[in-house]
PASEBA-1860 file (N, C-alpha, C; in nm, 3 decimals):
! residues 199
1> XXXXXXXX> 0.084/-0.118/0.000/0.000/0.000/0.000/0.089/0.125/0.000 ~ 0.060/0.233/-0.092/0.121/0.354/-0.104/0.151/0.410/0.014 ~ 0.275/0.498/0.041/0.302/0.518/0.179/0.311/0.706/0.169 ~ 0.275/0.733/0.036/0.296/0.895/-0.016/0.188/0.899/-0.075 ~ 0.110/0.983/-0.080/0.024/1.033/-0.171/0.016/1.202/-0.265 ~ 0.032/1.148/-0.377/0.026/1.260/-0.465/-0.084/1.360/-0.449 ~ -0.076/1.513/-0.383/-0.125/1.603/-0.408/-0.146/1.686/-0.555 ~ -0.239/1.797/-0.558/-0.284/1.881/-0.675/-0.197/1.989/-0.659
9> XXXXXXXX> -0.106/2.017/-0.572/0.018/2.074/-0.545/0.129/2.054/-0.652 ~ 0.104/2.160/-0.734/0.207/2.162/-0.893/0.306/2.280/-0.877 ~ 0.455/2.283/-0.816/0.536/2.384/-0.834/0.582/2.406/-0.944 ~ 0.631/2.477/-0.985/0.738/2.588/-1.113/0.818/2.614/-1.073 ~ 0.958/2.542/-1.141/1.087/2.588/-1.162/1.089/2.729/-1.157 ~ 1.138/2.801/-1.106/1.147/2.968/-1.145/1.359/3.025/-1.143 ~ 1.426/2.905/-1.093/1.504/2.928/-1.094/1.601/2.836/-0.997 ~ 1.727/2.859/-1.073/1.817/2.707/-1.034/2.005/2.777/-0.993
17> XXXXXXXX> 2.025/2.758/-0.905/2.184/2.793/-0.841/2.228/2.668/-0.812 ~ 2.364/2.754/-0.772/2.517/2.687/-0.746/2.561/2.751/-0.605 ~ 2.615/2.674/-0.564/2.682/2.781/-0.420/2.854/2.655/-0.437 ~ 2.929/2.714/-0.515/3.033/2.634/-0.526/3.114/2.673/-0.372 ~ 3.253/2.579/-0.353/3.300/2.591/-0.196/3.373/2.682/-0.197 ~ 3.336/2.770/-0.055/3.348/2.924/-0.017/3.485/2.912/0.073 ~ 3.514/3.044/0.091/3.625/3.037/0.190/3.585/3.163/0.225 ~ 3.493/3.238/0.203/3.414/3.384/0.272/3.357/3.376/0.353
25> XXXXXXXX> 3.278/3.460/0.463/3.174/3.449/0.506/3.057/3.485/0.404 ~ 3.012/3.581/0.295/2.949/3.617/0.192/2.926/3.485/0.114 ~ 2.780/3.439/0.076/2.784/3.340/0.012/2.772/3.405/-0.145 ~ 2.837/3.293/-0.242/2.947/3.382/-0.347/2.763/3.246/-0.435 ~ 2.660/3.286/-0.422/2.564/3.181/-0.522/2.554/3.202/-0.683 ~ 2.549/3.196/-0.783/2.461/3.181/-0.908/2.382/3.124/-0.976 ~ 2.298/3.205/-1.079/2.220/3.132/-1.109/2.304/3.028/-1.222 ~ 2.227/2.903/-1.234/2.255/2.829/-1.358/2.106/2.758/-1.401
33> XXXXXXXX> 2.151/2.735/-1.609/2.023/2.717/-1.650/1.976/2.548/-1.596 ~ 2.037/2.466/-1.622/2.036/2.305/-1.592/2.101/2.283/-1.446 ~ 2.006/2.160/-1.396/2.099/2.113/-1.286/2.085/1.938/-1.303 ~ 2.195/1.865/-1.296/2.227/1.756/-1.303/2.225/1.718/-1.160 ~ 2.135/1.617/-1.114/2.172/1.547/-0.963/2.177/1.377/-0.977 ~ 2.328/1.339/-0.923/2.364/1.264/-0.849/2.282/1.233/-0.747 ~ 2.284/1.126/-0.677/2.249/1.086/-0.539/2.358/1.147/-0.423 ~ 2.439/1.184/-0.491/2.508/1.315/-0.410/2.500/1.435/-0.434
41> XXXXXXXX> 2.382/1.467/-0.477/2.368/1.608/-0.547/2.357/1.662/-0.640 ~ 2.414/1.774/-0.614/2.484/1.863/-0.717/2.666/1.857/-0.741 ~ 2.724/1.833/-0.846/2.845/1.813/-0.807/2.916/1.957/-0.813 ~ 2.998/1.970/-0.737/3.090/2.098/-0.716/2.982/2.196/-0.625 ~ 2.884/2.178/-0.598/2.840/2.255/-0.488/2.828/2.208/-0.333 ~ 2.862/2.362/-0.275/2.894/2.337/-0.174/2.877/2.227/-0.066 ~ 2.737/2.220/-0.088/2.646/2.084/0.031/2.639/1.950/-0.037 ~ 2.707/1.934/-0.154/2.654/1.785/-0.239/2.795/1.717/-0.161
49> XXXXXXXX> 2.733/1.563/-0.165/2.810/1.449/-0.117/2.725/1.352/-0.063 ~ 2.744/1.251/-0.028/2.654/1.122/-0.003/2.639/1.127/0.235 ~ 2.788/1.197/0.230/2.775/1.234/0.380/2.826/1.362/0.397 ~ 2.803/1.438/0.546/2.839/1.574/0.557/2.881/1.561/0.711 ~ 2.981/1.722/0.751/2.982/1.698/0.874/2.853/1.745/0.958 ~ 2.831/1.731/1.057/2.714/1.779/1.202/2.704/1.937/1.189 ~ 2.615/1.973/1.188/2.633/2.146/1.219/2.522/2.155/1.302 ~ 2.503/2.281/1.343/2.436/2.356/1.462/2.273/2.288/1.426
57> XXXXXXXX> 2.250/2.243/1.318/2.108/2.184/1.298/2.070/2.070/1.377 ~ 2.181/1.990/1.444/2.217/1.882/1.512/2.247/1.844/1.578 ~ 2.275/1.988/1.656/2.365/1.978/1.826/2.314/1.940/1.893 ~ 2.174/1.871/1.872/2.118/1.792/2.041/2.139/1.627/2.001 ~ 2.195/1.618/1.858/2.237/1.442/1.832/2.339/1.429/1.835 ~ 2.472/1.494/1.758/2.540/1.483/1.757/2.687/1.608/1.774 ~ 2.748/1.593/1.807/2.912/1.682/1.825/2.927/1.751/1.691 ~ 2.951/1.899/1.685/2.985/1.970/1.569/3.052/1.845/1.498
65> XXXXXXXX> 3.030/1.881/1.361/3.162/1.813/1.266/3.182/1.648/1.301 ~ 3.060/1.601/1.341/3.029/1.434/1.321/2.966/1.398/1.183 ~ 3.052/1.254/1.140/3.029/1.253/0.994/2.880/1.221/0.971 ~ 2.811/1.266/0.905/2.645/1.172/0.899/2.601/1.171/0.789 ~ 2.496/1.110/0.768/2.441/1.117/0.605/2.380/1.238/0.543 ~ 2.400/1.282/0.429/2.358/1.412/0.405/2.269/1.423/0.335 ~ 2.150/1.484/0.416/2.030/1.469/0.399/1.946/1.659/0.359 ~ 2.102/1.731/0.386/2.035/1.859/0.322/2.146/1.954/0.155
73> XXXXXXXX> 2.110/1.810/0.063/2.203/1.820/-0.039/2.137/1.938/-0.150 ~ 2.049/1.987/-0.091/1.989/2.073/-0.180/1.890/2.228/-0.112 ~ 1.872/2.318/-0.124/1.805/2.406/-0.066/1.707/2.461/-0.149 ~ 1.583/2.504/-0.093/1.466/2.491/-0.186/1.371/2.593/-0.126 ~ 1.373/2.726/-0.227/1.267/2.835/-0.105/1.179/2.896/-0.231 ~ 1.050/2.925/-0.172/0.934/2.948/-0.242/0.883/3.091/-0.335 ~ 0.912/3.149/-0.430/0.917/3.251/-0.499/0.823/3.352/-0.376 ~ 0.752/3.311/-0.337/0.627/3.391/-0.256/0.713/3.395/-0.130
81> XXXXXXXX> 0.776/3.289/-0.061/0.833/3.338/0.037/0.955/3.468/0.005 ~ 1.009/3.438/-0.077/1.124/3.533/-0.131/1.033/3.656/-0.134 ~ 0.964/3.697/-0.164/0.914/3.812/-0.190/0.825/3.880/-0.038 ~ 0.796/3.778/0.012/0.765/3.818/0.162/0.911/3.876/0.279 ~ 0.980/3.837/0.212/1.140/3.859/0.301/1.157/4.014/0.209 ~ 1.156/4.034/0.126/1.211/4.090/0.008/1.112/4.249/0.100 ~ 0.987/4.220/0.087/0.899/4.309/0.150/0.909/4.364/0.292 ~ 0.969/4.273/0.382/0.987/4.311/0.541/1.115/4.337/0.530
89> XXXXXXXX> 1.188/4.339/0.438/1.333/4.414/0.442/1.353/4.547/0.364 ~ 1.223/4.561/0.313/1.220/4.675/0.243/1.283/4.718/0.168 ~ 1.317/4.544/0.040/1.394/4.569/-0.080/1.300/4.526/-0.164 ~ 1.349/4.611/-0.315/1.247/4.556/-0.434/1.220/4.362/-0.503 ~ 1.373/4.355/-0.378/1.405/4.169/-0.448/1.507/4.119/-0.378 ~ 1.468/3.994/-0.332/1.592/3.943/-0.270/1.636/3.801/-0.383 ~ 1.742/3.864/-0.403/1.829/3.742/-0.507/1.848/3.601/-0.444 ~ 1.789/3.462/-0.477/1.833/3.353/-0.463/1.978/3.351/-0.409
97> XXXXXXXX> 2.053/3.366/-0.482/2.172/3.326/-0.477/2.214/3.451/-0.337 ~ 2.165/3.516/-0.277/2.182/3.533/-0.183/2.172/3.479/-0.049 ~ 2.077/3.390/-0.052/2.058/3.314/0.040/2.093/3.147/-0.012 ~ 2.202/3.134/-0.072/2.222/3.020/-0.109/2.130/2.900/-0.147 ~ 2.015/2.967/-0.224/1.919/2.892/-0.272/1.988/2.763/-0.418 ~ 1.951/2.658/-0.397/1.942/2.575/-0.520/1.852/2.613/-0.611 ~ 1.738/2.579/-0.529/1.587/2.592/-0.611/1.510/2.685/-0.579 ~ 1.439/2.772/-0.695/1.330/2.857/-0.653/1.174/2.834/-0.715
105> XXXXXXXX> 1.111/2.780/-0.618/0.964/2.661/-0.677/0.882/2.768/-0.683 ~ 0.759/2.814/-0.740/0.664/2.892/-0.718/0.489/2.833/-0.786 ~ 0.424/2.819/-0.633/0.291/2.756/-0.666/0.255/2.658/-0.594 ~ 0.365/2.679/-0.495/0.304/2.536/-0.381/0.313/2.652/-0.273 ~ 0.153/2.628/-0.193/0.122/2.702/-0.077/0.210/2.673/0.062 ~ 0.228/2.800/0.093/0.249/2.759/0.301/0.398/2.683/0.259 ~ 0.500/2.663/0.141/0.592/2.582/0.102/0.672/2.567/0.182 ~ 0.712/2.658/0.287/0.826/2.624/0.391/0.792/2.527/0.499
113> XXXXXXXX> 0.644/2.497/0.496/0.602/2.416/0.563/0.532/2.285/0.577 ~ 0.593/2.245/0.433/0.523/2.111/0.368/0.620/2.001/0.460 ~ 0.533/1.890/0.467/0.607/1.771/0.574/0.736/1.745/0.552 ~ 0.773/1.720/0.656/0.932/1.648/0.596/0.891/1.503/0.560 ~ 0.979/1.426/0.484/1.006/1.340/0.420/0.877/1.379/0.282 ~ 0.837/1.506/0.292/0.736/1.516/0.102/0.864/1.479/0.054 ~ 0.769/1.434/-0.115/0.859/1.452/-0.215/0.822/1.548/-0.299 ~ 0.901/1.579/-0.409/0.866/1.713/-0.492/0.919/1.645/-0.645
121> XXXXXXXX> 0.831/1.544/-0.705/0.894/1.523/-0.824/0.861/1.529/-0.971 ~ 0.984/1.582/-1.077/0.973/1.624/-1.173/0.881/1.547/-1.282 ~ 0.846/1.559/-1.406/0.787/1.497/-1.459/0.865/1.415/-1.531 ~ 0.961/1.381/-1.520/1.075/1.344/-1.590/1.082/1.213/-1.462 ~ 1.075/1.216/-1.330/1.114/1.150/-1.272/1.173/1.173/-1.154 ~ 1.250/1.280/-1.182/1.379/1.348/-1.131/1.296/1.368/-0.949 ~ 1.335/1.312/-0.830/1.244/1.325/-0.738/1.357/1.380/-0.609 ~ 1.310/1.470/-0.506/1.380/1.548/-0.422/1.343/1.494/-0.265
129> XXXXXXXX> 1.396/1.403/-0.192/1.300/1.406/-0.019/1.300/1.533/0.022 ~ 1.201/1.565/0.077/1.181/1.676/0.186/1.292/1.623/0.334 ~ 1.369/1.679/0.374/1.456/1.670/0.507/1.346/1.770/0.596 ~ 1.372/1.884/0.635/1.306/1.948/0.705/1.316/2.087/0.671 ~ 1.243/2.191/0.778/1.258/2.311/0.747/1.379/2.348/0.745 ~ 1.465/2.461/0.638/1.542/2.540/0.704/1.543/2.618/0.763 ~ 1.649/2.656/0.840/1.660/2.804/0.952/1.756/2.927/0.878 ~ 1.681/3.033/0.914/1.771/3.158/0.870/1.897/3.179/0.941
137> XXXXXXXX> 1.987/3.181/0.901/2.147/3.194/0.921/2.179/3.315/0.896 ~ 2.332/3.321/0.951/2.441/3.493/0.946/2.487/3.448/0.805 ~ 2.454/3.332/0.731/2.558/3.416/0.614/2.463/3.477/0.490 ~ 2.344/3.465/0.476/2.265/3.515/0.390/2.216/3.671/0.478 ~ 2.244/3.709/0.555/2.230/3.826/0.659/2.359/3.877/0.597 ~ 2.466/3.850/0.600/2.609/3.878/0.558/2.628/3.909/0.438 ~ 2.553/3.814/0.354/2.561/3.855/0.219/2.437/4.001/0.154 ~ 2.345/3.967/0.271/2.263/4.078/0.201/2.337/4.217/0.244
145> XXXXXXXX> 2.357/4.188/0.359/2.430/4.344/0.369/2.545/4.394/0.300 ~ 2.596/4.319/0.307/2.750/4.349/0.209/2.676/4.378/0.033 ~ 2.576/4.355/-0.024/2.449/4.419/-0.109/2.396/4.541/-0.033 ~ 2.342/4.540/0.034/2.257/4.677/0.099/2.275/4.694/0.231 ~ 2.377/4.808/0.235/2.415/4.770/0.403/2.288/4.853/0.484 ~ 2.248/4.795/0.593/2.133/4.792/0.665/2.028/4.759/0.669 ~ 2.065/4.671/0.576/1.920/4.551/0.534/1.927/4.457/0.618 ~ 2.101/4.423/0.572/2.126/4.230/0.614/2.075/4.219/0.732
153> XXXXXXXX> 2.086/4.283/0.795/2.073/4.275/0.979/1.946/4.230/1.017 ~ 1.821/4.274/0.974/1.688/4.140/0.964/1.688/4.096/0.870 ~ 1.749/3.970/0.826/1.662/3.912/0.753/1.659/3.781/0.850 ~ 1.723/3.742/0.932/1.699/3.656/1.054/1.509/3.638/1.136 ~ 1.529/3.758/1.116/1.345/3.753/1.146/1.268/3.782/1.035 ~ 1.294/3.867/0.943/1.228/3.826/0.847/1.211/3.705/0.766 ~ 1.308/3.625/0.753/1.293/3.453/0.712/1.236/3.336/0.795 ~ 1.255/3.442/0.923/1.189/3.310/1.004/1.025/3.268/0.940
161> XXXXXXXX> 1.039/3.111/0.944/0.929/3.057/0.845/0.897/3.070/0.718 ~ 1.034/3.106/0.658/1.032/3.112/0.552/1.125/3.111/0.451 ~ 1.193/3.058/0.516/1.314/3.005/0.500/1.318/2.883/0.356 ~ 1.215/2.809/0.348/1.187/2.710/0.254/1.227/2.590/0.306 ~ 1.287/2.497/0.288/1.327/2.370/0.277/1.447/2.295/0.254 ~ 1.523/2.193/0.333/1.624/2.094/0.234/1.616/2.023/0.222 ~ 1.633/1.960/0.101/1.642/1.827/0.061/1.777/1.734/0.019 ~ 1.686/1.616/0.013/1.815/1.524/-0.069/1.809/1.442/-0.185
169> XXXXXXXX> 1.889/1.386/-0.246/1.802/1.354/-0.397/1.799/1.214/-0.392 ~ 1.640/1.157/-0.411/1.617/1.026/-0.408/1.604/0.956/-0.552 ~ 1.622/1.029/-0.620/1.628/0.954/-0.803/1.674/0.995/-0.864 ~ 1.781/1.006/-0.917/1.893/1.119/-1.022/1.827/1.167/-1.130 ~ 1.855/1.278/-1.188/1.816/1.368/-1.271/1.810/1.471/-1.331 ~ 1.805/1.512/-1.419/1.841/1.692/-1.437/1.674/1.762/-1.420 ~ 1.706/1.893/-1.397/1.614/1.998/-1.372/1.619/2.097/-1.414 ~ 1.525/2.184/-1.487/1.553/2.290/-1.609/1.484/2.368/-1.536
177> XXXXXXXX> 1.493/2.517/-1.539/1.377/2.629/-1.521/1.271/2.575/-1.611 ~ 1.145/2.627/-1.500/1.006/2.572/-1.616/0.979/2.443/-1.559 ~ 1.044/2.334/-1.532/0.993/2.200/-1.535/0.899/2.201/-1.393 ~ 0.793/2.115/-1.393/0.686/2.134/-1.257/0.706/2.026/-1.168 ~ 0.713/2.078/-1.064/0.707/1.950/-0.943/0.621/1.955/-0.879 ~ 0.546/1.813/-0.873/0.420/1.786/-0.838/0.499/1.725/-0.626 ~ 0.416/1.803/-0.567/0.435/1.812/-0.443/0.346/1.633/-0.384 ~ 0.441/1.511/-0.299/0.354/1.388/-0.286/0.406/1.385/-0.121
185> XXXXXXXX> 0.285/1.375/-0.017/0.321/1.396/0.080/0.320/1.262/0.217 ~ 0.324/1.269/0.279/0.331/1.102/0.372/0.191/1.098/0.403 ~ 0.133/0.978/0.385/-0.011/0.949/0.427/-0.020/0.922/0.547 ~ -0.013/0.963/0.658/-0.003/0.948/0.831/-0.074/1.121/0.891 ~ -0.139/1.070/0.986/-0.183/1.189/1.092/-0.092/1.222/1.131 ~ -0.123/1.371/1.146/-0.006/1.446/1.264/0.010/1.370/1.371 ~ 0.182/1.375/1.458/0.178/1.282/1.563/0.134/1.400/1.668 ~ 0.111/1.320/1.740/0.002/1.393/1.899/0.076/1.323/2.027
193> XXXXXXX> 0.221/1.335/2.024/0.301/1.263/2.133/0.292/1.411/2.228 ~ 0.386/1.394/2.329/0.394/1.489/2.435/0.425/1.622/2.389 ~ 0.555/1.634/2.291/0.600/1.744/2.220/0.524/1.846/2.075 ~ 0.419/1.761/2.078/0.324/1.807/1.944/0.314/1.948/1.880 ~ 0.295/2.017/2.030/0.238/2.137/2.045/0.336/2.244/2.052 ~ 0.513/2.201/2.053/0.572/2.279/2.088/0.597/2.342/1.951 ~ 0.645/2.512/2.022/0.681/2.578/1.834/0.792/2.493/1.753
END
């Protein structure tokens, strides 16, 4: 029995980056037209590989810089969220590649908050796991300001929840601007354990 079920949830490619490996604090992103994924990714960008070290997303499992499986090989934020950040920072646009975006989907609702383990897959095949939400970080704060100085400094609260998503790639494939990903989500009730309720 199916353990995902396909939603009427149809995203749009709107746009596709690189965040090759930095030695800045400024994340150095671009756009590119094609993306080729490995089951390790993207190759030559920064987060692709089959494992990664521990970071601050993880400090209640494991020790900074413990090797683990890498499960956030891709970053994925919602044209509508971008433009909600873009608006509480009181710029005309906030560039992807500023916030070290891979993917920019537009047409799936509430997107930063679709389940973890969704999938998001192409019509081609090409299919993405949902890992979990991301969190707003100092280096897309870093990079916006060093762009507009006295911006960068919220976008920490302005992204909160909206940050979008990471993923990892569960079926190899390329991905073009334009191509649609149909959003398929876990067929299970919310859990209702002790912690349910917490933010």
């Amino acid at each position: 029995m199916p353990a995902l079920k396909p939603t009427d949830c149809i995203g749009e490619i709107t746009w596709l980056g690189c965040v090759p490996h930095r030695e800045r604090p400024e994340i150095d992103g671009h756009p590119i037209p094609e993306m080729r994924l490995t089951f390790a990714g993207l190759d030559g960008e920064v987060h692709a590989g089959l494992t990664r070290p521990s970071c601050s997303r993880v400090l209640s499992q494991y020790p900074r810089n413990t090797p683990i499986r890498n499960t956030r090989q891709i970053s994925i934020v919602s044209a509508e969220d971008l433009a909600d950040i873009a608006q509480k920072l009181d710029l005309p646009q906030v560039d992807p590649a500023w916030l070290g975006a891979s993917i920019v989907v537009k047409g799936i609702p509430d997107f930063t908050h679709i389940p973890p383990s969704s999938r998001l897959q192409a019509q081609t095949g090409t299919t993405l796991t949902v890992d979990m939400e991301n969190r707003p970080c100092q280096f897309p704060a870093k990079t916006i300001e060093a762009q507009h100085q006295g911006h960068g400094t919220a976008f920490t609260a302005a992204a909160k929840g909206r940050r979008g998503v990471t993923a990892w790639v569960e079926r190899e494939g390329a991905l073009t601007i334009g191509d649609q990903l149909r959003l398929h989500i876990p067929d299970q009730r919310p859990w209702s354990g002790p912690n349910s309720a917490d933010p």
